[in-house]
BAGUVEX-346224 format. One record per atom (N, C-alpha, C, O): y, z, x; atom name; residue in one letter. Coordinates in nm, 3 decimals, always signed. Layout:
REM BAGUVEX-346224
r yy->Y | zz->Z | xx->X | atom->CA | res->A
...
***
This chain:
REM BAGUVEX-346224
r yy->+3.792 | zz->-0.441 | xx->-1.143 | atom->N | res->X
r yy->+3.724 | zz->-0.349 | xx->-1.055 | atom->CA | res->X
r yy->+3.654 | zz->-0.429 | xx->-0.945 | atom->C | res->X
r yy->+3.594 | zz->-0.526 | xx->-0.990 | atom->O | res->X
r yy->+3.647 | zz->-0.413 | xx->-0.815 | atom->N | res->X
r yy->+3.587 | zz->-0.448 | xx->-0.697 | atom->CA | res->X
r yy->+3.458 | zz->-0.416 | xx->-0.694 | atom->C | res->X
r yy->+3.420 | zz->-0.303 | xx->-0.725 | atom->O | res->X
r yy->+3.364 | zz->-0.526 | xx->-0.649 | atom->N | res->X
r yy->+3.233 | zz->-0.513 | xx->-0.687 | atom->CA | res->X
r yy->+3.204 | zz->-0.451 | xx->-0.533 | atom->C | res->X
r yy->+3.251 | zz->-0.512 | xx->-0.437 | atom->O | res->X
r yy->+3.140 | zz->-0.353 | xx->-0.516 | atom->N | res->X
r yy->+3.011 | zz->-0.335 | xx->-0.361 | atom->CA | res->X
r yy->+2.964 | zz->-0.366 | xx->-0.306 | atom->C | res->X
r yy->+2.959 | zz->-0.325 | xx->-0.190 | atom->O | res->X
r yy->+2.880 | zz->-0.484 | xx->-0.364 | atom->N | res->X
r yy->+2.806 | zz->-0.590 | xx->-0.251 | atom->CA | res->X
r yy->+2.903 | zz->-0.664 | xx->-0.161 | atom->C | res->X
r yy->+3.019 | zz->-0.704 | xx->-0.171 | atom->O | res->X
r yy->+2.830 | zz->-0.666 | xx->-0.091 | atom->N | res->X
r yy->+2.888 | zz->-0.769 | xx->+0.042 | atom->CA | res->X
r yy->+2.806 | zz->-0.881 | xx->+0.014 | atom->C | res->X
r yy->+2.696 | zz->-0.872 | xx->-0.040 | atom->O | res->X
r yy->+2.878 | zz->-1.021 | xx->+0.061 | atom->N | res->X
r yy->+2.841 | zz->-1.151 | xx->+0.030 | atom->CA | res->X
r yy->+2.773 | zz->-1.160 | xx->+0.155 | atom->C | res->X
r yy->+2.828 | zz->-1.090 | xx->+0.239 | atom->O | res->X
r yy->+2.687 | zz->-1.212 | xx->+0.192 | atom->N | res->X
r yy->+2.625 | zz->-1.275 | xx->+0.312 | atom->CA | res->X
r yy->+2.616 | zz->-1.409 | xx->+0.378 | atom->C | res->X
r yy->+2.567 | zz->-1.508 | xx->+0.323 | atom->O | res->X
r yy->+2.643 | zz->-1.407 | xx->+0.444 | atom->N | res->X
r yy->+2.618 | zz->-1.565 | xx->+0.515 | atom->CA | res->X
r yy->+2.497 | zz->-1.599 | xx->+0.561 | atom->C | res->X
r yy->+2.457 | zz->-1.569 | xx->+0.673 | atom->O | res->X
r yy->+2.437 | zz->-1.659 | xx->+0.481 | atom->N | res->X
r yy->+2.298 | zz->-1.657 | xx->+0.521 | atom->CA | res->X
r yy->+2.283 | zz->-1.742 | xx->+0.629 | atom->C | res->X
r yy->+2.171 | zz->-1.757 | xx->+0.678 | atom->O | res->X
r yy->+2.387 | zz->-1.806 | xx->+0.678 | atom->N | res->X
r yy->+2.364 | zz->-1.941 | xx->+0.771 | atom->CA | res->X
r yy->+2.343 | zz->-1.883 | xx->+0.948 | atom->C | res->X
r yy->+2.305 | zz->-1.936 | xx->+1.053 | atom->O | res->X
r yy->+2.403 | zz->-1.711 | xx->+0.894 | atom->N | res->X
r yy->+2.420 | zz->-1.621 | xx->+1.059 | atom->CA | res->X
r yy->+2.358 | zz->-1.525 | xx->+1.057 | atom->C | res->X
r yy->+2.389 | zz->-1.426 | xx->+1.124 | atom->O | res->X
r yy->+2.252 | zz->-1.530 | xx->+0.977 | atom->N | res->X
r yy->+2.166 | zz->-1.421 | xx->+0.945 | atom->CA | res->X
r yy->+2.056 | zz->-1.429 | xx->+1.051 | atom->C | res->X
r yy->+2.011 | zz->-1.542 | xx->+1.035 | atom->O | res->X
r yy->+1.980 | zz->-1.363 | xx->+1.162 | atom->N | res->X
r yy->+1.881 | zz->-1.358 | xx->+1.255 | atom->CA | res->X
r yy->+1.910 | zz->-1.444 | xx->+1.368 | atom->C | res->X
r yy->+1.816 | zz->-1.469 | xx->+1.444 | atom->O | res->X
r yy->+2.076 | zz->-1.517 | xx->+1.404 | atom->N | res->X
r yy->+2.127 | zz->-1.590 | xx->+1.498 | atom->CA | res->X
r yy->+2.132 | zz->-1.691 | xx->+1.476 | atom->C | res->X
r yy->+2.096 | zz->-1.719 | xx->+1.362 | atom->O | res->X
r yy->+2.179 | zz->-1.812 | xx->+1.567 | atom->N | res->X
r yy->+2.218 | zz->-1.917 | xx->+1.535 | atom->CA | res->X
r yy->+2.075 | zz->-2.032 | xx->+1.597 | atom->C | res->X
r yy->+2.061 | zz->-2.153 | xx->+1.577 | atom->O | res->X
r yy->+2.020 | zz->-1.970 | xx->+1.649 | atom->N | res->X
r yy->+1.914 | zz->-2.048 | xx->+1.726 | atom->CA | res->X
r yy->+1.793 | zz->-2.027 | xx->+1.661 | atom->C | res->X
r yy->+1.767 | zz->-1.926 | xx->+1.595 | atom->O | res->X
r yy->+1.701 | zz->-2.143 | xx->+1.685 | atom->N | res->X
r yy->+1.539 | zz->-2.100 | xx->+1.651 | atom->CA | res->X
r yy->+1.461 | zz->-2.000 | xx->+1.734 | atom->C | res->X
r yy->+1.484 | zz->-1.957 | xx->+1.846 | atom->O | res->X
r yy->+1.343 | zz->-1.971 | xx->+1.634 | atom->N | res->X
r yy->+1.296 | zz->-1.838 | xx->+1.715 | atom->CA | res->X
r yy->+1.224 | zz->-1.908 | xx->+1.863 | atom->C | res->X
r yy->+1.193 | zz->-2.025 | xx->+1.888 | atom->O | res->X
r yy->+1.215 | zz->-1.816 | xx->+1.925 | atom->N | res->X
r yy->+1.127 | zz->-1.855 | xx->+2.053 | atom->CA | res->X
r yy->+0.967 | zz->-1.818 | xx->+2.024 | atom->C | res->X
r yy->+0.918 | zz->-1.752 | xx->+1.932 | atom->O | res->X
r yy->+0.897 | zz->-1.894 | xx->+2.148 | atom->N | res->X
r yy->+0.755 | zz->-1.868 | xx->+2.086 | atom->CA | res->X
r yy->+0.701 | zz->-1.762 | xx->+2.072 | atom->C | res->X
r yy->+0.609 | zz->-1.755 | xx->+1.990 | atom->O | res->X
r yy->+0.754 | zz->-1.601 | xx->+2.175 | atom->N | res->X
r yy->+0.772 | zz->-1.503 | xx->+2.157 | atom->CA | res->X
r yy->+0.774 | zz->-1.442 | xx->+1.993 | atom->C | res->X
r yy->+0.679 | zz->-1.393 | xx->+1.932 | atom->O | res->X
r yy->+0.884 | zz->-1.458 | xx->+1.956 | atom->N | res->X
r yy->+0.907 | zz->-1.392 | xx->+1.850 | atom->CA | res->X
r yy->+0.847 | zz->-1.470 | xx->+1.729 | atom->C | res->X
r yy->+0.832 | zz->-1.415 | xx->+1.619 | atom->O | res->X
r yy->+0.813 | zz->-1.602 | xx->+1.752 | atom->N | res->X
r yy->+0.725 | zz->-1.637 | xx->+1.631 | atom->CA | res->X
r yy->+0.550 | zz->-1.549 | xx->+1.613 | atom->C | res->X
r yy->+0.487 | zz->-1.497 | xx->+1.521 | atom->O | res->X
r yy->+0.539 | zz->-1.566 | xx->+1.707 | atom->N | res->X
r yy->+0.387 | zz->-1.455 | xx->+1.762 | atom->CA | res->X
r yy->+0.435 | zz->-1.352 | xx->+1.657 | atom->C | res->X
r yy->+0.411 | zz->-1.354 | xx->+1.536 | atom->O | res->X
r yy->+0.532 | zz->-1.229 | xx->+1.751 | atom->N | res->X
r yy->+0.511 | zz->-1.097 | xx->+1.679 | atom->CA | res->X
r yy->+0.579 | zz->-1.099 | xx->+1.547 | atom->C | res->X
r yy->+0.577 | zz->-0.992 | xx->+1.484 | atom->O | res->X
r yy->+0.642 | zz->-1.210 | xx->+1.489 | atom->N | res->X
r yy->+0.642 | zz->-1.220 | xx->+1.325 | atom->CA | res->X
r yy->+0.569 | zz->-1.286 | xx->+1.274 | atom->C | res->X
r yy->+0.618 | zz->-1.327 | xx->+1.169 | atom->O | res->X
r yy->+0.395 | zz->-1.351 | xx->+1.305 | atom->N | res->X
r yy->+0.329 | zz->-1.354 | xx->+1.250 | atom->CA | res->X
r yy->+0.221 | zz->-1.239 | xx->+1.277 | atom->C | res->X
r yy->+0.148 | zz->-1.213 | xx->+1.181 | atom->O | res->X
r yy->+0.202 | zz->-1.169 | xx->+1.393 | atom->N | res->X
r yy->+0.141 | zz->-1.090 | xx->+1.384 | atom->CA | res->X
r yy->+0.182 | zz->-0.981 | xx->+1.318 | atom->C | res->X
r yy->+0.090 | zz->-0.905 | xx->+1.290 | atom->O | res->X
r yy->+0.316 | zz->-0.937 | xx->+1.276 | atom->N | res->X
r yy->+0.390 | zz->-0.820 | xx->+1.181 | atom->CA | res->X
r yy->+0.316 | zz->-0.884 | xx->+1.055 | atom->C | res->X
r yy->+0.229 | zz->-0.811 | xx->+1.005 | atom->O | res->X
r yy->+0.342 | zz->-1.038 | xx->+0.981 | atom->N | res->X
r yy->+0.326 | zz->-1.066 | xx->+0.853 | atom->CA | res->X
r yy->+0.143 | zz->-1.049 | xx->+0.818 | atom->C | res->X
r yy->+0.097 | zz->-1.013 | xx->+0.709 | atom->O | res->X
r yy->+0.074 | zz->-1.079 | xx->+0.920 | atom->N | res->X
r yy->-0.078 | zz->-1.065 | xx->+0.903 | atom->CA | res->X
r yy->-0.166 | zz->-0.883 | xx->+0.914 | atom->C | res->X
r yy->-0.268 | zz->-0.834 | xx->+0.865 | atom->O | res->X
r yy->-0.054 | zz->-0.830 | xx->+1.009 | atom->N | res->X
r yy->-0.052 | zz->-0.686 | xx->+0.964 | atom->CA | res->X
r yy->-0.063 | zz->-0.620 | xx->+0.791 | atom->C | res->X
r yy->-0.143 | zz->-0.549 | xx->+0.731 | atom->O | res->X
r yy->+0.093 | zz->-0.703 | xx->+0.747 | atom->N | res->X
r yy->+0.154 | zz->-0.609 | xx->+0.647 | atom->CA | res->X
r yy->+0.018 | zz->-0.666 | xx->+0.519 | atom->C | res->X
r yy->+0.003 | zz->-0.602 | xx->+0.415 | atom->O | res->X
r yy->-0.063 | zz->-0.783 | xx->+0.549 | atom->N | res->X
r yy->-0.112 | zz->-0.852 | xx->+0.474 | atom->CA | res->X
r yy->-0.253 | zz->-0.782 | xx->+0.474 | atom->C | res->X
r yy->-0.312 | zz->-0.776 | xx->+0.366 | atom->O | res->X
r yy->-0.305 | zz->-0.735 | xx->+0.576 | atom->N | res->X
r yy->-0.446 | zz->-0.703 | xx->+0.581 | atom->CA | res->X
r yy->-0.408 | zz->-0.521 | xx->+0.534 | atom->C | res->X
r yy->-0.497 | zz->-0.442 | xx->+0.501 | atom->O | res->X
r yy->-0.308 | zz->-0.497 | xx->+0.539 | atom->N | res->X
r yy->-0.265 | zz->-0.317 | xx->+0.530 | atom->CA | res->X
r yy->-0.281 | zz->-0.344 | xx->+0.350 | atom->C | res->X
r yy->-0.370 | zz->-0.284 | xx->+0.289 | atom->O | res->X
r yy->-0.184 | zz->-0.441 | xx->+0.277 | atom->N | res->X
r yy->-0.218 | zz->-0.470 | xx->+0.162 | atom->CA | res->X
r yy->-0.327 | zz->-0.471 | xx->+0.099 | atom->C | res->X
r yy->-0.358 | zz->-0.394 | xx->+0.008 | atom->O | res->X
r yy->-0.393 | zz->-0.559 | xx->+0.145 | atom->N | res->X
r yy->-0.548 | zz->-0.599 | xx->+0.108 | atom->CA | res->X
r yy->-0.664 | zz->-0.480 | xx->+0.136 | atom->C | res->X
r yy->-0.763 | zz->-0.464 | xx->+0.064 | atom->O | res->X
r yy->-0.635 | zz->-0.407 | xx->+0.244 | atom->N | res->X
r yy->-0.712 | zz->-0.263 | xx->+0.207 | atom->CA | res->X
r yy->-0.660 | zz->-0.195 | xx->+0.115 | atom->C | res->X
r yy->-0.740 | zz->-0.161 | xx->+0.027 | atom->O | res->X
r yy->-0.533 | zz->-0.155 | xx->+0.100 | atom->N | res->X
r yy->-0.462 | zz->-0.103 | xx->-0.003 | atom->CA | res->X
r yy->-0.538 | zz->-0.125 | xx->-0.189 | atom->C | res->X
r yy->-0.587 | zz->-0.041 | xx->-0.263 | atom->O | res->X
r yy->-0.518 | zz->-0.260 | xx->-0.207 | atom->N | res->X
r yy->-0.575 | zz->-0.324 | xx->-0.310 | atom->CA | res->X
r yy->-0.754 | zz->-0.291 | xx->-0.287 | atom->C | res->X
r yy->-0.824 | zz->-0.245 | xx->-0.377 | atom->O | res->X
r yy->-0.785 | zz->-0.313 | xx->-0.203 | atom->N | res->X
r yy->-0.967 | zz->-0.328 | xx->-0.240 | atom->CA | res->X
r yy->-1.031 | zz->-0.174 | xx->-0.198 | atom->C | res->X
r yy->-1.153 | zz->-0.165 | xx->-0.180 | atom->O | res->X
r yy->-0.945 | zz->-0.055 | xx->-0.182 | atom->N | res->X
r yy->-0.927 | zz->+0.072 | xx->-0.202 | atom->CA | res->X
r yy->-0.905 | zz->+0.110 | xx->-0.346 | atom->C | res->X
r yy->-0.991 | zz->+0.161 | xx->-0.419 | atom->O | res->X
r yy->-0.792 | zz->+0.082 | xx->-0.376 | atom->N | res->X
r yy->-0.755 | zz->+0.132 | xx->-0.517 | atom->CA | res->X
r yy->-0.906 | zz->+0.072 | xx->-0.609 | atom->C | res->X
r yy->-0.988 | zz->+0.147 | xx->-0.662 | atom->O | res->X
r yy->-0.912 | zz->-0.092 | xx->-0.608 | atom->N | res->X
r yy->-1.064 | zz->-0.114 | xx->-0.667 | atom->CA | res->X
r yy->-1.201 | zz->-0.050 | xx->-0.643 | atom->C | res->X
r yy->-1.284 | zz->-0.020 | xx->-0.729 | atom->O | res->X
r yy->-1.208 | zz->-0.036 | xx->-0.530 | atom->N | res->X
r yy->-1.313 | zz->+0.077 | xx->-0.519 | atom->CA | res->X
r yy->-1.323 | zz->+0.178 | xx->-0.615 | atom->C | res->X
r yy->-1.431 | zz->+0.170 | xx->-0.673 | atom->O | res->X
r yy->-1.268 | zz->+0.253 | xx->-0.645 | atom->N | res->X
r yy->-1.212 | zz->+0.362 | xx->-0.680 | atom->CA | res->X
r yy->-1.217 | zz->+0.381 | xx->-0.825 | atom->C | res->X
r yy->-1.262 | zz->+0.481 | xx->-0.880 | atom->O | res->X
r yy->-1.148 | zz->+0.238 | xx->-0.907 | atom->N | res->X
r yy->-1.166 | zz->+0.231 | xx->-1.045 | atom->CA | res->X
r yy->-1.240 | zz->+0.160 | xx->-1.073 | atom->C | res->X
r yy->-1.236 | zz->+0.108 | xx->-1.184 | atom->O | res->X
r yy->-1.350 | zz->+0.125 | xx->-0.971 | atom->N | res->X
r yy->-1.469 | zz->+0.043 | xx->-1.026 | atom->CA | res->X
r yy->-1.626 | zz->+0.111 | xx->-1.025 | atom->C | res->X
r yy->-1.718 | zz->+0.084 | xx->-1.103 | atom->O | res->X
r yy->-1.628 | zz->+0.210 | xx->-0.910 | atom->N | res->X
r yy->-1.792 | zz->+0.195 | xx->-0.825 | atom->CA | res->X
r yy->-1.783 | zz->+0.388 | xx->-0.831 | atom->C | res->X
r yy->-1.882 | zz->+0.458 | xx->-0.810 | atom->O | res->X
r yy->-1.614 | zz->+0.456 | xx->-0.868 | atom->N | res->X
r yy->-1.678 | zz->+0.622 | xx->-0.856 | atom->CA | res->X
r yy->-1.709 | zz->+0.651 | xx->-1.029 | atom->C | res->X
r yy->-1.632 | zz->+0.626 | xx->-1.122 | atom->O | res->X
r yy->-1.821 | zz->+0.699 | xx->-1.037 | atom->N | res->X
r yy->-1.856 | zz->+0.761 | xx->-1.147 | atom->CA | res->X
r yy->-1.803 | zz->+0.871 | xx->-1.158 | atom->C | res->X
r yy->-1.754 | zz->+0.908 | xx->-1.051 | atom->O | res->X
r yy->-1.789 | zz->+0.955 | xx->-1.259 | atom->N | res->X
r yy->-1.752 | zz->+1.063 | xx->-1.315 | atom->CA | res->X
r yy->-1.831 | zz->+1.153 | xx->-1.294 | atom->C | res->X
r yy->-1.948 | zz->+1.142 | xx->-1.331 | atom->O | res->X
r yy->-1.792 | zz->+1.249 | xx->-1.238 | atom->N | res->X
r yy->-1.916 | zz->+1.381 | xx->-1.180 | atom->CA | res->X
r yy->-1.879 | zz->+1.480 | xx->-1.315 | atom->C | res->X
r yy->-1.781 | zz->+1.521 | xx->-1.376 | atom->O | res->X
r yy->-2.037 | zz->+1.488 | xx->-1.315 | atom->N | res->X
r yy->-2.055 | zz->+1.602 | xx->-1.485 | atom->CA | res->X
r yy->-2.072 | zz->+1.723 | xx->-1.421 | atom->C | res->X
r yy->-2.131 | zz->+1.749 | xx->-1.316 | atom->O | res->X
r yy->-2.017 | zz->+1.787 | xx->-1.490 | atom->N | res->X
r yy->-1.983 | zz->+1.957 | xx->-1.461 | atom->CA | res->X
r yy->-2.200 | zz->+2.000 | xx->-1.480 | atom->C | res->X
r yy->-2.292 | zz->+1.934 | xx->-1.528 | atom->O | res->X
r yy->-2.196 | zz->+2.104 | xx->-1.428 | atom->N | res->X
r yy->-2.343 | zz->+2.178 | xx->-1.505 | atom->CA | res->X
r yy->-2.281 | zz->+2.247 | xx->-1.609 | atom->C | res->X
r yy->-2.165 | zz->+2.276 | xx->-1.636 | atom->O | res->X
r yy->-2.444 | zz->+2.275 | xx->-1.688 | atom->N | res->X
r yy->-2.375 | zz->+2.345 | xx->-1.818 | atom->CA | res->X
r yy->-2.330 | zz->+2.508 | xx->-1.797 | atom->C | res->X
r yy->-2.411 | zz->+2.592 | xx->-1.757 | atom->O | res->X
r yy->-2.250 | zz->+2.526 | xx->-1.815 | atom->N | res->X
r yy->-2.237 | zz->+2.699 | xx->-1.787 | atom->CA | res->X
r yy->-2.341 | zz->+2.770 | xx->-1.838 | atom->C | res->X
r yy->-2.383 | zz->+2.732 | xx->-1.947 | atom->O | res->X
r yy->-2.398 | zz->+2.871 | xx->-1.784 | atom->N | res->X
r yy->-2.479 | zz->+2.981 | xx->-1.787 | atom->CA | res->X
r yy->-2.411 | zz->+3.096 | xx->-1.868 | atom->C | res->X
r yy->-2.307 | zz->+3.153 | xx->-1.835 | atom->O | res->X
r yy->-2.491 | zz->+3.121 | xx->-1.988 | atom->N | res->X
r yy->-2.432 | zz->+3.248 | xx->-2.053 | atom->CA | res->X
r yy->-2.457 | zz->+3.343 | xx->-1.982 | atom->C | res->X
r yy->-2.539 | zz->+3.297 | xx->-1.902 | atom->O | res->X
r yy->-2.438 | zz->+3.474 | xx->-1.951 | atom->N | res->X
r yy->-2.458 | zz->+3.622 | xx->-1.915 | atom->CA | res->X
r yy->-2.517 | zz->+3.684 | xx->-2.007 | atom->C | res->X
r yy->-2.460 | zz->+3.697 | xx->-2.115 | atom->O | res->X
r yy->-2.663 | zz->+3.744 | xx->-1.984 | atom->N | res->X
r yy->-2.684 | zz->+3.782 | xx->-2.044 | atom->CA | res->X
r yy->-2.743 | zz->+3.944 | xx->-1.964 | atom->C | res->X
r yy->-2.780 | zz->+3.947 | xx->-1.847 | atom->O | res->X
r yy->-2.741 | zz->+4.062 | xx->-2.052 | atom->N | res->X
r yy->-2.723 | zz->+4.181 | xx->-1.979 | atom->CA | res->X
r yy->-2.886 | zz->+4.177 | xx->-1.995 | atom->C | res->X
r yy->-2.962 | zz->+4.108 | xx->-2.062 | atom->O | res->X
r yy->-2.904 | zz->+4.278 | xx->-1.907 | atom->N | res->X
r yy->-3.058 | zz->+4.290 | xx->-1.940 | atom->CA | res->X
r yy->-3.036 | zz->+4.401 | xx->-1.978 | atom->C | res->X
r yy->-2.938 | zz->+4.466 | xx->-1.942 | atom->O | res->X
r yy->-3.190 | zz->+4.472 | xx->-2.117 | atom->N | res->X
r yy->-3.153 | zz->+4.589 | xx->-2.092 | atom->CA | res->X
r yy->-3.294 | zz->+4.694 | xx->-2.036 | atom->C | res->X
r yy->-3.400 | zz->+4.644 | xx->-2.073 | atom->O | res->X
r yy->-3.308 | zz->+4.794 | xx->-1.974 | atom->N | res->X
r yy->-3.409 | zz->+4.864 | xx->-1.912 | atom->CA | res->X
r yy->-3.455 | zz->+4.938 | xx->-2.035 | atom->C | res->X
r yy->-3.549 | zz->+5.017 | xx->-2.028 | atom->O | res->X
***
């Protein structure tokens, strides 16, 4: 049976040349993005399971009728 994947050449993968100083910029500014989007991500979720307490219900109020 013939497998699906395609083999890659990794040697022609993003061109044959080095990046220019251009594109080194906006792929470190993409990687310091995806890094600080993370890191709120993470120190969100900790927030969250560290510092919210559990809000207690009040106690319910019975009904009670009055009578005249």
């Amino acid at each position: 049976m013939k497998s699906k994947k395609l083999e890659l050449d990794a040697d022609f993968i993003g061109g044959e040349g080095p990046l220019t100083p251009e594109e080194e910029k906006a792929l470190s500014a993409f990687i310091k993005q995806q890094k600080e989007k993370r890191l709120r991500k993470e120190q969100k979720l900790q927030s969250k399971n560290v510092s919210a307490p559990k809000k207690s219900r009040p106690a319910k109020r019975s009904k009670k009728i009055a009578r005249h």
